[in-house]
CHARMM-style PDB file with segment names, atoms N, HN, CA, C and O in Angstrom:
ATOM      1  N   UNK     1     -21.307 -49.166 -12.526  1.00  0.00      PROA
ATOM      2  CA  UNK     1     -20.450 -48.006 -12.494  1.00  0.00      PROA
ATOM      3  C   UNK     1     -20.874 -46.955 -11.481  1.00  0.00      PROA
ATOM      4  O   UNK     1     -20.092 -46.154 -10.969  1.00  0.00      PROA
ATOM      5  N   UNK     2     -22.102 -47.019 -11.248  1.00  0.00      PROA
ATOM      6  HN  UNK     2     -22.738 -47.670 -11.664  1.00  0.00      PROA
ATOM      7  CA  UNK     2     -22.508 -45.978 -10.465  1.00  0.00      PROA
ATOM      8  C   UNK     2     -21.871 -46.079  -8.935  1.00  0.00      PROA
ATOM      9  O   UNK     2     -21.954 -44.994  -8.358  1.00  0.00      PROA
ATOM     10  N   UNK     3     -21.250 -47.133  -8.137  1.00  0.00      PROA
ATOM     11  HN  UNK     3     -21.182 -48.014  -8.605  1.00  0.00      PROA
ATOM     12  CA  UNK     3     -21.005 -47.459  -7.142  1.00  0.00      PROA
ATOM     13  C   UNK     3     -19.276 -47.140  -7.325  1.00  0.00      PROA
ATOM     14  O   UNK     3     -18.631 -47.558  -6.363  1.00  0.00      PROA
ATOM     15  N   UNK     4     -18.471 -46.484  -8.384  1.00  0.00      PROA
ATOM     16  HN  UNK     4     -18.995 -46.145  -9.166  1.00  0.00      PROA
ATOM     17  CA  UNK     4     -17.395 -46.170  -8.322  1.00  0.00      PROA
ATOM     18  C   UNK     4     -17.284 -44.669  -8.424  1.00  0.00      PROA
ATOM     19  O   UNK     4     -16.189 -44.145  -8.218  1.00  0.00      PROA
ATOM     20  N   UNK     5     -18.426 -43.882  -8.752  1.00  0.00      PROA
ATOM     21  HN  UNK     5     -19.316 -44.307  -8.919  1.00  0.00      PROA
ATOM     22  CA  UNK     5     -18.558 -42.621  -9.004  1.00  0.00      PROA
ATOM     23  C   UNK     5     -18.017 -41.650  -7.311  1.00  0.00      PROA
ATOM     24  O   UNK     5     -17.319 -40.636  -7.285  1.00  0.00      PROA
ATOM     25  N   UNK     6     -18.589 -42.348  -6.143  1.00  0.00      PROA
ATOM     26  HN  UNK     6     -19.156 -43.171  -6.164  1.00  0.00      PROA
ATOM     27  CA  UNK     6     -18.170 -41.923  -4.887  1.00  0.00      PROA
ATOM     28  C   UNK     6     -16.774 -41.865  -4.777  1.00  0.00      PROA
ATOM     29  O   UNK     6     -16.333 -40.799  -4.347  1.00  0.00      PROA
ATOM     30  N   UNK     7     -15.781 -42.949  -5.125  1.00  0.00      PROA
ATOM     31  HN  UNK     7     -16.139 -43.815  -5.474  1.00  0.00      PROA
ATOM     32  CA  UNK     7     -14.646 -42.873  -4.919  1.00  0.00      PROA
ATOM     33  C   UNK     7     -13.788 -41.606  -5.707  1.00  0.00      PROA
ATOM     34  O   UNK     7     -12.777 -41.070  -5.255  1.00  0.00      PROA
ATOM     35  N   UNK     8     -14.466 -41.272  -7.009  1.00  0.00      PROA
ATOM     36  HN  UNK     8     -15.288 -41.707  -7.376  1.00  0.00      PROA
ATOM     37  CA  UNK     8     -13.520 -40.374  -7.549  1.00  0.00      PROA
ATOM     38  C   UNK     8     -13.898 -38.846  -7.183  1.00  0.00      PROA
ATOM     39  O   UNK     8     -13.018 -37.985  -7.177  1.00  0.00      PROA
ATOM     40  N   UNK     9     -15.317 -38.529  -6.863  1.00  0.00      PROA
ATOM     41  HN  UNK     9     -16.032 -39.229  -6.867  1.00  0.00      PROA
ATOM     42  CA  UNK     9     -16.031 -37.561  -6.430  1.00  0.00      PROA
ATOM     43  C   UNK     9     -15.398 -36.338  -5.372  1.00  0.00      PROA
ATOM     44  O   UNK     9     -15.761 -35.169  -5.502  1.00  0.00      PROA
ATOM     45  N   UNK    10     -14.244 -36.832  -4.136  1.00  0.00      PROA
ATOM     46  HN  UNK    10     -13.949 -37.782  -4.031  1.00  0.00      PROA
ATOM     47  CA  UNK    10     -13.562 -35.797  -3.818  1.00  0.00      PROA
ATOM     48  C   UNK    10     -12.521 -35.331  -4.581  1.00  0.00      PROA
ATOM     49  O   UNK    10     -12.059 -34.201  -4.423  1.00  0.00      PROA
ATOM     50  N   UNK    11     -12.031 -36.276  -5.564  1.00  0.00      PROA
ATOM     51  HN  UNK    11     -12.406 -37.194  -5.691  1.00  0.00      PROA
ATOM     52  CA  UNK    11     -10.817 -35.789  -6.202  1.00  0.00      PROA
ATOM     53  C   UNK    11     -11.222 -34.600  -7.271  1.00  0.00      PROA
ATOM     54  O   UNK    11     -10.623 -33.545  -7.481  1.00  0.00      PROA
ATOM     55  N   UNK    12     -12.669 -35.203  -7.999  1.00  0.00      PROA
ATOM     56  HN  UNK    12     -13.156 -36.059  -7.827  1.00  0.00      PROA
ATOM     57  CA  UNK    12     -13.456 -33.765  -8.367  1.00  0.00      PROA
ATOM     58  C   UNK    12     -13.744 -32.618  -8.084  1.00  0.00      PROA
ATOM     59  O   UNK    12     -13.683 -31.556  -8.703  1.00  0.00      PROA
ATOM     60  N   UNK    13     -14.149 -32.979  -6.836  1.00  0.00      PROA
ATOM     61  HN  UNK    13     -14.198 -33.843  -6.333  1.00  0.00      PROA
ATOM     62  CA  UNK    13     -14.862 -31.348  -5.791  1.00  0.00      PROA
ATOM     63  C   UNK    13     -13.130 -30.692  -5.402  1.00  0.00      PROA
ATOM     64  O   UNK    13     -13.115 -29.540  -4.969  1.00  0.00      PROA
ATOM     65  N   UNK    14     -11.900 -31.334  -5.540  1.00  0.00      PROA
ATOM     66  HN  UNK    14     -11.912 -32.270  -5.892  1.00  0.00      PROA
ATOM     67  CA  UNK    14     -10.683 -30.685  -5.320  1.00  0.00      PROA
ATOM     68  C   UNK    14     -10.175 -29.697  -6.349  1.00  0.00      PROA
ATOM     69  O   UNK    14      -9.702 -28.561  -6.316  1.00  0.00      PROA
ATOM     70  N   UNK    15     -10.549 -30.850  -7.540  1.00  0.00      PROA
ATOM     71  HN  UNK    15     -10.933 -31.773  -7.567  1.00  0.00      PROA
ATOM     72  CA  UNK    15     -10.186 -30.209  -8.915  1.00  0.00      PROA
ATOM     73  C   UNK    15     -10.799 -28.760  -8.766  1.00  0.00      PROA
ATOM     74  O   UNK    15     -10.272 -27.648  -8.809  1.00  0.00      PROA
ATOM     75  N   UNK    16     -11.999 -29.140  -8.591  1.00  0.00      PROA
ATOM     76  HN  UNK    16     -12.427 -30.043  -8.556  1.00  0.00      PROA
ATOM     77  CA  UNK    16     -12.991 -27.600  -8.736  1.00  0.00      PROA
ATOM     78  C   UNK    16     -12.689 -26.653  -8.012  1.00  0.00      PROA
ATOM     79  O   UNK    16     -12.616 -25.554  -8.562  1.00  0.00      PROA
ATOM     80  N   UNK    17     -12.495 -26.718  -6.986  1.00  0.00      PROA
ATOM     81  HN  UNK    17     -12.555 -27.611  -6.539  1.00  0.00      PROA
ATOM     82  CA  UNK    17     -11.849 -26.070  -5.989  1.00  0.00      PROA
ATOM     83  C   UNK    17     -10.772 -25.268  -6.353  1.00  0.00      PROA
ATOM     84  O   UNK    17     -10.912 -24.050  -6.250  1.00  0.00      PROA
ATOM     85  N   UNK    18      -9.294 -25.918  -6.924  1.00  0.00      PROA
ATOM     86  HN  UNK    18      -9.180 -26.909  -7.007  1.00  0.00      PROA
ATOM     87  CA  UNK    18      -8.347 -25.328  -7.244  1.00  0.00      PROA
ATOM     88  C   UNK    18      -8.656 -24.260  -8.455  1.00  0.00      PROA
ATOM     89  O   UNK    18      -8.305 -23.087  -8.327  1.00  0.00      PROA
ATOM     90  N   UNK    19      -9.170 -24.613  -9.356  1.00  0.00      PROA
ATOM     91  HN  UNK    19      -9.455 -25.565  -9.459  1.00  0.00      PROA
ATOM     92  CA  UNK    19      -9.572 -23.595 -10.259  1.00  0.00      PROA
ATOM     93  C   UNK    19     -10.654 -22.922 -10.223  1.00  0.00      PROA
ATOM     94  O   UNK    19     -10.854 -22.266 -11.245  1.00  0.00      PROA
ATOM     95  N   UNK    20     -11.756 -22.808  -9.081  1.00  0.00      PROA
ATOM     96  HN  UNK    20     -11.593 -23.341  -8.250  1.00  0.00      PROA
ATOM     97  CA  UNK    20     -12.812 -21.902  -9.226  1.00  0.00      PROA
ATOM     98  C   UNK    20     -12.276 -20.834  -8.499  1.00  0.00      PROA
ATOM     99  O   UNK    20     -12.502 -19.660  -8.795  1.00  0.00      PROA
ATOM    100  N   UNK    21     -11.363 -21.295  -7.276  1.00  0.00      PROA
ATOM    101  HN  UNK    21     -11.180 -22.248  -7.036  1.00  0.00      PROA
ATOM    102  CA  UNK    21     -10.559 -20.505  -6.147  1.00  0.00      PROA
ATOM    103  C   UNK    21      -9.914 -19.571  -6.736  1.00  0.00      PROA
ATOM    104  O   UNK    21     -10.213 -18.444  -6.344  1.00  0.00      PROA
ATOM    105  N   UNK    22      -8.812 -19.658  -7.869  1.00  0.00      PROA
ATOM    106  HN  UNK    22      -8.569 -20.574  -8.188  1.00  0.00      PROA
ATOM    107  CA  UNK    22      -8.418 -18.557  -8.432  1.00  0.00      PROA
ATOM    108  C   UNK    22      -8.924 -17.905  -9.482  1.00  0.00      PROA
ATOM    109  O   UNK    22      -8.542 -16.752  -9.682  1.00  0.00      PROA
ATOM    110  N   UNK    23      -9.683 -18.387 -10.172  1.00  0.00      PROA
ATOM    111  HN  UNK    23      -9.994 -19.323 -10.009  1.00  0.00      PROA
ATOM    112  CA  UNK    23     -10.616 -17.754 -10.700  1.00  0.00      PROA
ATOM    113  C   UNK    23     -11.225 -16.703 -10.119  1.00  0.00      PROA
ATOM    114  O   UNK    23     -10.901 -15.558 -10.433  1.00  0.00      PROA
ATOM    115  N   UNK    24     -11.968 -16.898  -9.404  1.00  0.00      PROA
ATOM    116  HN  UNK    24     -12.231 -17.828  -9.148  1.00  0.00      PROA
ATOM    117  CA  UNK    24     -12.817 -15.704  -8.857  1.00  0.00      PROA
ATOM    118  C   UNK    24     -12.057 -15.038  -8.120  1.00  0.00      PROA
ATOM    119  O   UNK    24     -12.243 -13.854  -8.399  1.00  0.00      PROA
ATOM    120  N   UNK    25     -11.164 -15.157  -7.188  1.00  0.00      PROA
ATOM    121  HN  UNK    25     -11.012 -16.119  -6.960  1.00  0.00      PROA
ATOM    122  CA  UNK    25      -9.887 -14.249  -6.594  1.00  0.00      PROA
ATOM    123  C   UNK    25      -9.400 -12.753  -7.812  1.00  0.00      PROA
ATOM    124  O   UNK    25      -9.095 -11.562  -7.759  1.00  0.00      PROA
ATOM    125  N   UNK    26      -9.628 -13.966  -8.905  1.00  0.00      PROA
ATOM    126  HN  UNK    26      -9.876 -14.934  -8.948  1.00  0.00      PROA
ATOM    127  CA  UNK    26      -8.480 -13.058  -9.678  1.00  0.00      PROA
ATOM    128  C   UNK    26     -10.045 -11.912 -10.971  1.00  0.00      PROA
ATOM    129  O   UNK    26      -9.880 -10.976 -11.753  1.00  0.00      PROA
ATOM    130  N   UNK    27     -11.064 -12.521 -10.638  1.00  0.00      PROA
ATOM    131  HN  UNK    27     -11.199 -13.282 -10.003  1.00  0.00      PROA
ATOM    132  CA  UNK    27     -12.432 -11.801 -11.147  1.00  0.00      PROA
ATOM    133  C   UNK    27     -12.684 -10.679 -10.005  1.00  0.00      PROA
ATOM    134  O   UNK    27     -12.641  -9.471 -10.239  1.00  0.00      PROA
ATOM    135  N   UNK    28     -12.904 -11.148  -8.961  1.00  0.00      PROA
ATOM    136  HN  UNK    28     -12.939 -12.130  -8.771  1.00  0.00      PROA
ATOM    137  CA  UNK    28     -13.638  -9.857  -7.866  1.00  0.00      PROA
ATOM    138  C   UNK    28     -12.356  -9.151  -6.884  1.00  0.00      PROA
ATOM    139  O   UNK    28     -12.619  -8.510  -5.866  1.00  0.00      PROA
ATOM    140  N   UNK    29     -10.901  -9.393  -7.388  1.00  0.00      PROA
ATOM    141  HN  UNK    29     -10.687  -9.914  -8.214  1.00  0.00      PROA
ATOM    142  CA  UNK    29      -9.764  -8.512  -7.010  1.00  0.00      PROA
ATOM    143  C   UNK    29     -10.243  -7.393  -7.476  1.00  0.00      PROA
ATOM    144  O   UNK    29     -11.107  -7.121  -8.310  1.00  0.00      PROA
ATOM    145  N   UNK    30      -9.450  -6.704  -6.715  1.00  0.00      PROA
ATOM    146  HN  UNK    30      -8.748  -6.925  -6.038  1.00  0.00      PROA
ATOM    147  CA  UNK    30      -9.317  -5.122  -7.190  1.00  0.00      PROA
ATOM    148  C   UNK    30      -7.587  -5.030  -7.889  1.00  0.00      PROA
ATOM    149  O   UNK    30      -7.054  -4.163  -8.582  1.00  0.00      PROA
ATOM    150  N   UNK    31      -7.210  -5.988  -7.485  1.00  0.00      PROA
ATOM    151  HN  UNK    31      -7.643  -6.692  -6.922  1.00  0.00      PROA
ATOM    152  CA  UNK    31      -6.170  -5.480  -8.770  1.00  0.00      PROA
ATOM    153  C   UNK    31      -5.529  -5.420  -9.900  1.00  0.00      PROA
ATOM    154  O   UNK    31      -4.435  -4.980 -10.254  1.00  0.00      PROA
ATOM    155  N   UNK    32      -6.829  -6.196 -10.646  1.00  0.00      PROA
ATOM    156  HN  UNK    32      -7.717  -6.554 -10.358  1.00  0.00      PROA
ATOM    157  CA  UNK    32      -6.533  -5.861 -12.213  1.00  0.00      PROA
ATOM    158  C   UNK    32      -6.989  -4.473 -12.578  1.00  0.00      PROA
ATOM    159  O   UNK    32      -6.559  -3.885 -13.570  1.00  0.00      PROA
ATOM    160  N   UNK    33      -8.063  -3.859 -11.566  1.00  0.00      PROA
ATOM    161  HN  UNK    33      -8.412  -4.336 -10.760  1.00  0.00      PROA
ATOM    162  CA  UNK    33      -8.205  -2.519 -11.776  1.00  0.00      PROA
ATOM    163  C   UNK    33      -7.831  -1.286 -10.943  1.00  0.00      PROA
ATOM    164  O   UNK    33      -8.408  -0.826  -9.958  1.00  0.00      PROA
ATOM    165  N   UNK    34      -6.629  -0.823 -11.631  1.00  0.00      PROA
ATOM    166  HN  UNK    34      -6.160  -1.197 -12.431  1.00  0.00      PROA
ATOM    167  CA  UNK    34      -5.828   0.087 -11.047  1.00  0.00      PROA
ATOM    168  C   UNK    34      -6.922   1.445 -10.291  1.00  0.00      PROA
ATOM    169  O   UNK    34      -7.896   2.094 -10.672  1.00  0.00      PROA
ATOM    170  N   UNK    35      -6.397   1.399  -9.516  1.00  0.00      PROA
ATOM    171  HN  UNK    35      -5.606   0.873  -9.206  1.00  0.00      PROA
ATOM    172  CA  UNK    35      -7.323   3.035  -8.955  1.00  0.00      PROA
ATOM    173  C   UNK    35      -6.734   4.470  -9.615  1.00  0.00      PROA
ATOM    174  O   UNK    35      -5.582   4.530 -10.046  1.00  0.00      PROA
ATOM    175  N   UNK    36      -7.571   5.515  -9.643  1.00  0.00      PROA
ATOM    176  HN  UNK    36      -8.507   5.467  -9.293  1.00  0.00      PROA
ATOM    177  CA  UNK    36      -6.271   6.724  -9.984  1.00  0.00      PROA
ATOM    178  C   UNK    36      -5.950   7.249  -8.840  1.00  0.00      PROA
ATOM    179  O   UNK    36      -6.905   7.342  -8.070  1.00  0.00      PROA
ATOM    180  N   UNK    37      -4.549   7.777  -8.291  1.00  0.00      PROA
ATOM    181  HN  UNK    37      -3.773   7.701  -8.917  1.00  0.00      PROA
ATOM    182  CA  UNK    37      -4.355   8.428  -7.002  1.00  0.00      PROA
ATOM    183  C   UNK    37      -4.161   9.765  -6.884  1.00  0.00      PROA
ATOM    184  O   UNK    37      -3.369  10.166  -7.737  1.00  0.00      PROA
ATOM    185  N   UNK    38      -4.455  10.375  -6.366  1.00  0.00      PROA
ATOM    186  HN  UNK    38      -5.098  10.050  -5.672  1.00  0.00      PROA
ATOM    187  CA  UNK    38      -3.986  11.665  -6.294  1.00  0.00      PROA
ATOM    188  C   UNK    38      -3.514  11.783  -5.111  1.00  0.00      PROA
ATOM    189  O   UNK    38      -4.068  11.288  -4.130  1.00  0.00      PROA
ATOM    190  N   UNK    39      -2.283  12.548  -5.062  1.00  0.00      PROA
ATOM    191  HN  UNK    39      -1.834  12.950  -5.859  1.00  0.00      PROA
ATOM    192  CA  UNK    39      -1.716  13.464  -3.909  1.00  0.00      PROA
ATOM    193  C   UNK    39      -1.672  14.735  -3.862  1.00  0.00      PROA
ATOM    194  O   UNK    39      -1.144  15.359  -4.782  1.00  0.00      PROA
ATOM    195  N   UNK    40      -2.135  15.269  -2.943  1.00  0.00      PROA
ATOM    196  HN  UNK    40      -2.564  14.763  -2.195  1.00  0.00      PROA
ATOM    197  CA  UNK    40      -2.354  16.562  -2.785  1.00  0.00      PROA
ATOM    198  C   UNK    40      -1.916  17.492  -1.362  1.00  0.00      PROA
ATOM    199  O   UNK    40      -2.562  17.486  -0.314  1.00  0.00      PROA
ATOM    200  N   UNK    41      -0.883  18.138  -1.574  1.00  0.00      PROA
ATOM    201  HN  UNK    41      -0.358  18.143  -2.426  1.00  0.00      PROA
ATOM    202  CA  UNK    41       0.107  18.804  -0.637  1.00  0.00      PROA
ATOM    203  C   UNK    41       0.156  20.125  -0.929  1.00  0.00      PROA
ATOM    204  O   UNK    41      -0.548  20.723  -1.742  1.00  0.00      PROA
ATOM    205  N   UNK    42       1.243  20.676  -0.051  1.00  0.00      PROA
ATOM    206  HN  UNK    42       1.815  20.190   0.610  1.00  0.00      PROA
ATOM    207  CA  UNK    42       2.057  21.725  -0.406  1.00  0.00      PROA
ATOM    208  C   UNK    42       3.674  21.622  -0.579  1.00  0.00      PROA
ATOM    209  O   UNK    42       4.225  20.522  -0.541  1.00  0.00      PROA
ATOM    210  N   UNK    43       4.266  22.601  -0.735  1.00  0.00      PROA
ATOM    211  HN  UNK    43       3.819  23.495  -0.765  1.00  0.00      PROA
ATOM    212  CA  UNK    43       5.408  22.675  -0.559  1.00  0.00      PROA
ATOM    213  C   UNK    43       6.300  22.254   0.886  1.00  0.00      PROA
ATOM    214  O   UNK    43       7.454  21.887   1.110  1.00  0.00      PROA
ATOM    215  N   UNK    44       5.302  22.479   1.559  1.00  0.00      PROA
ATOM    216  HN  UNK    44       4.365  22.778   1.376  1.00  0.00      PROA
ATOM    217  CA  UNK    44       6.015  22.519   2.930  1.00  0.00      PROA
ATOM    218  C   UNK    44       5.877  21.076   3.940  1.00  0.00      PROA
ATOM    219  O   UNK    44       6.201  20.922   5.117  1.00  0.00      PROA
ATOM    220  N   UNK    45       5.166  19.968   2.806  1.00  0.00      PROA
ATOM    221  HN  UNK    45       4.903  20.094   1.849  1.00  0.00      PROA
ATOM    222  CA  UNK    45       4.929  18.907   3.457  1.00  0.00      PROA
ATOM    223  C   UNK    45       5.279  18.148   2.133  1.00  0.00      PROA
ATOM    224  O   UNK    45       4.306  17.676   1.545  1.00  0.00      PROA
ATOM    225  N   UNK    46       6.673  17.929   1.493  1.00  0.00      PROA
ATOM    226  HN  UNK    46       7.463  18.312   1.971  1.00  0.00      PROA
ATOM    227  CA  UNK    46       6.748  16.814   0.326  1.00  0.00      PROA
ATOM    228  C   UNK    46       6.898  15.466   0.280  1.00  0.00      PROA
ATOM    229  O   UNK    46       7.302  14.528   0.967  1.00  0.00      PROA
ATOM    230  N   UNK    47       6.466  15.690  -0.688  1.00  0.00      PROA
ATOM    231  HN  UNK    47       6.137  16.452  -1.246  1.00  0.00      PROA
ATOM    232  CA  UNK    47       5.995  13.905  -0.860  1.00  0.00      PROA
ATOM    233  C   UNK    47       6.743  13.250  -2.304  1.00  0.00      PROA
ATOM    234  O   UNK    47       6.823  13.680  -3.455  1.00  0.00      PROA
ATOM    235  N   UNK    48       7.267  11.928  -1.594  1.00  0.00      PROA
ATOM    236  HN  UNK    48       7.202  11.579  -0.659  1.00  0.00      PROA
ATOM    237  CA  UNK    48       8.045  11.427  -2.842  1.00  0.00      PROA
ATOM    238  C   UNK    48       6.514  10.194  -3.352  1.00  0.00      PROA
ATOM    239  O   UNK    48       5.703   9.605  -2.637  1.00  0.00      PROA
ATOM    240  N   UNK    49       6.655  10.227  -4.571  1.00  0.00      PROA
ATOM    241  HN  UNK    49       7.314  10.706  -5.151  1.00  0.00      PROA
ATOM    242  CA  UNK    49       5.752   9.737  -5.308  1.00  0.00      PROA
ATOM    243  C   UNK    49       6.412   8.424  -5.798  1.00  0.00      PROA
ATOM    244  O   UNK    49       7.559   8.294  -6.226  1.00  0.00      PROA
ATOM    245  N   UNK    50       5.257   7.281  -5.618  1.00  0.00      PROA
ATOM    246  HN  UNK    50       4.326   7.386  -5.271  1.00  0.00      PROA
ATOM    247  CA  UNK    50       5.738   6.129  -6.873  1.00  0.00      PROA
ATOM    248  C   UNK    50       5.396   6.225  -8.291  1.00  0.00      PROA
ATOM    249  O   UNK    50       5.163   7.295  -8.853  1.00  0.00      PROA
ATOM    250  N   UNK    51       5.377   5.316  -8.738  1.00  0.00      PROA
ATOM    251  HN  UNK    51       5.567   4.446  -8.281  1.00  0.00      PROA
ATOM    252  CA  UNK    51       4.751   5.195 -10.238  1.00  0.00      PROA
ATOM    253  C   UNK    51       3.261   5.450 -10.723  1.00  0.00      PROA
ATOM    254  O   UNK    51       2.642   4.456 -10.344  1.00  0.00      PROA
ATOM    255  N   UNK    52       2.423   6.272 -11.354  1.00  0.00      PROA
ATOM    256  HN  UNK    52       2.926   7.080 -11.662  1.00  0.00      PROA
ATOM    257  CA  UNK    52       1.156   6.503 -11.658  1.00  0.00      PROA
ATOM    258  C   UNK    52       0.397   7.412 -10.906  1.00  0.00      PROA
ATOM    259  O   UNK    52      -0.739   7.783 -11.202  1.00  0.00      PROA
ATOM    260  N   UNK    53       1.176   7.831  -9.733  1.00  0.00      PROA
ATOM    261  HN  UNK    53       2.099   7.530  -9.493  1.00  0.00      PROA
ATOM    262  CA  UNK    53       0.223   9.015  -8.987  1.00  0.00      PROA
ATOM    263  C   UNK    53       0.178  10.259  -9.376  1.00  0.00      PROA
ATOM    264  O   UNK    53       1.352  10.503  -9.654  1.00  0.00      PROA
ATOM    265  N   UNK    54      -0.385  11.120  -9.555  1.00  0.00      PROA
ATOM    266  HN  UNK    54      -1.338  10.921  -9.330  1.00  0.00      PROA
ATOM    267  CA  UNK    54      -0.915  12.986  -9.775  1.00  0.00      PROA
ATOM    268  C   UNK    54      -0.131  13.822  -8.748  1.00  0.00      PROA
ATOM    269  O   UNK    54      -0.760  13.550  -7.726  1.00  0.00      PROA
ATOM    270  N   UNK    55       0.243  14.145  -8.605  1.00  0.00      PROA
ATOM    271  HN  UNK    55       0.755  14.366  -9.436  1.00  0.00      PROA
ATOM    272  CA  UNK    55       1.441  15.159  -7.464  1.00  0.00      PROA
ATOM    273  C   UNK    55       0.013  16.216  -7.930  1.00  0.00      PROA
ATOM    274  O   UNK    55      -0.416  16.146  -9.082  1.00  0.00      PROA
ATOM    275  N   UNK    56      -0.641  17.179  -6.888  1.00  0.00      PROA
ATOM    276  HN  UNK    56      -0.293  17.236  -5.953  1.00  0.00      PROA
ATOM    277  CA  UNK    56      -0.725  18.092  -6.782  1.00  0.00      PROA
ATOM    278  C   UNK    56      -0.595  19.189  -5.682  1.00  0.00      PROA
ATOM    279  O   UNK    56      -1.240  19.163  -4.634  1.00  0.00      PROA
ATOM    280  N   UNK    57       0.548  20.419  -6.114  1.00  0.00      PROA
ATOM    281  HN  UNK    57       1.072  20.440  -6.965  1.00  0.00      PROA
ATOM    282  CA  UNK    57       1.156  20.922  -5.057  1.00  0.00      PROA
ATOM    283  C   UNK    57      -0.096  22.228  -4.800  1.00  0.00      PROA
ATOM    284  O   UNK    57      -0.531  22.811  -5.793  1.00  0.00      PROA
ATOM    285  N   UNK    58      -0.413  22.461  -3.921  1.00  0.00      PROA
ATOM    286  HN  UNK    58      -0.060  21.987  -3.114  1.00  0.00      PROA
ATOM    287  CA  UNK    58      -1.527  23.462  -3.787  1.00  0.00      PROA
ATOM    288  C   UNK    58      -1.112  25.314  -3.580  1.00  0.00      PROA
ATOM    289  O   UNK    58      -1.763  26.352  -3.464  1.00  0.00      PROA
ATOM    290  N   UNK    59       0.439  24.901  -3.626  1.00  0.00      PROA
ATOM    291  HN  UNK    59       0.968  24.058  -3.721  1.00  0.00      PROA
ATOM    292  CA  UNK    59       0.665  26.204  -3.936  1.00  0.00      PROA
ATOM    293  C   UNK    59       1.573  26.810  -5.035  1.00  0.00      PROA
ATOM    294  O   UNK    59       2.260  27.831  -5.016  1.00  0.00      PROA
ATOM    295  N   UNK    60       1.309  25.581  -6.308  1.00  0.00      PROA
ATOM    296  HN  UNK    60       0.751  24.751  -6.323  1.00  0.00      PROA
ATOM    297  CA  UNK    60       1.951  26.010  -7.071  1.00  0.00      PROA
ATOM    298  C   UNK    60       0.503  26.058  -8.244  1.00  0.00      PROA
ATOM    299  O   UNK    60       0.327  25.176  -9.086  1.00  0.00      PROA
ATOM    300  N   UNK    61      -0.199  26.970  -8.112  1.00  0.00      PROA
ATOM    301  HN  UNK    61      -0.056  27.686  -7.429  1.00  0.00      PROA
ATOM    302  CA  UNK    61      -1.686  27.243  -8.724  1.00  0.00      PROA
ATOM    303  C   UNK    61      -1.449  27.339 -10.331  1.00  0.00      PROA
ATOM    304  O   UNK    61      -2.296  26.913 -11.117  1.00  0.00      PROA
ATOM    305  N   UNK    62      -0.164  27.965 -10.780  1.00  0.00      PROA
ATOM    306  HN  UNK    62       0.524  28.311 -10.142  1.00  0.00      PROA
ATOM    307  CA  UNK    62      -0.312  28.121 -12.441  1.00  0.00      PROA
ATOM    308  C   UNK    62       0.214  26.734 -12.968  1.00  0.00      PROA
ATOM    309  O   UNK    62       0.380  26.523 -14.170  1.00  0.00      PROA
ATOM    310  N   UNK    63       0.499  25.675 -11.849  1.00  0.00      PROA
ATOM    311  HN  UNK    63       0.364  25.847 -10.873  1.00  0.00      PROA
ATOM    312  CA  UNK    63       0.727  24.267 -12.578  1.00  0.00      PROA
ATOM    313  C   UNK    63      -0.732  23.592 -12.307  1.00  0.00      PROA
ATOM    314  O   UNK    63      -0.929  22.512 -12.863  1.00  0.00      PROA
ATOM    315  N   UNK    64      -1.926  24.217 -11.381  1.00  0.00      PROA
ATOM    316  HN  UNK    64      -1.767  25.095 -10.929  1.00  0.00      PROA
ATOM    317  CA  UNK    64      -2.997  23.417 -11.219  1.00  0.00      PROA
ATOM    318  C   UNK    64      -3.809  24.017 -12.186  1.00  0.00      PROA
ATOM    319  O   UNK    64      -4.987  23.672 -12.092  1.00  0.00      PROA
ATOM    320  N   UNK    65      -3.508  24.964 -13.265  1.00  0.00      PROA
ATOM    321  HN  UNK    65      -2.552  25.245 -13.342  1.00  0.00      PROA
ATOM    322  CA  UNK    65      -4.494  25.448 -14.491  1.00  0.00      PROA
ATOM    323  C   UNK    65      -4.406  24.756 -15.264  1.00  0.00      PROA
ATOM    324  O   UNK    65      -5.381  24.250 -15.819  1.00  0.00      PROA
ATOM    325  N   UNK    66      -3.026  24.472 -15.594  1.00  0.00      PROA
ATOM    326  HN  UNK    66      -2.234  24.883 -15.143  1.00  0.00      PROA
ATOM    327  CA  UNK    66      -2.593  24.058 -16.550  1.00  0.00      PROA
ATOM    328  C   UNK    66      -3.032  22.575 -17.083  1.00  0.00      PROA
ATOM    329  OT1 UNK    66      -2.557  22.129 -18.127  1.00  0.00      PROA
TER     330      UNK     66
END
């Protein structure tokens, strides 16, 4: 048996391949972990925002106490 082990041996190292490949892609991504964003402007330079970002307008100060 030992003289049939070569023949199946790349189809192994493929196997491994396909699943260690996304594996670790999907371990040392950065995007299962969201960043926090902040934006930070004024009035006089606006900015349309997507989903999850901090709008902070720098001259609207009694919304930056708050």
């Amino acid at each position: 048996m030992p003289a049939s082990f070569p023949r199946f041996a790349p189809s192994w190292r493929a196997l491994g391949l396909a699943v260690a490949l996304p594996v670790s892609l999907g371990v040392f991504s950065s995007a299962p972990f969201p960043a926090d964003v902040l934006v930070i402007t004024d009035s006089r330079h606006p900015v349309k925002t997507m989903a999850g970002e901090r709008l902070i307008e720098l001259d609207e100060a009694h919304r930056i106490e708050a």
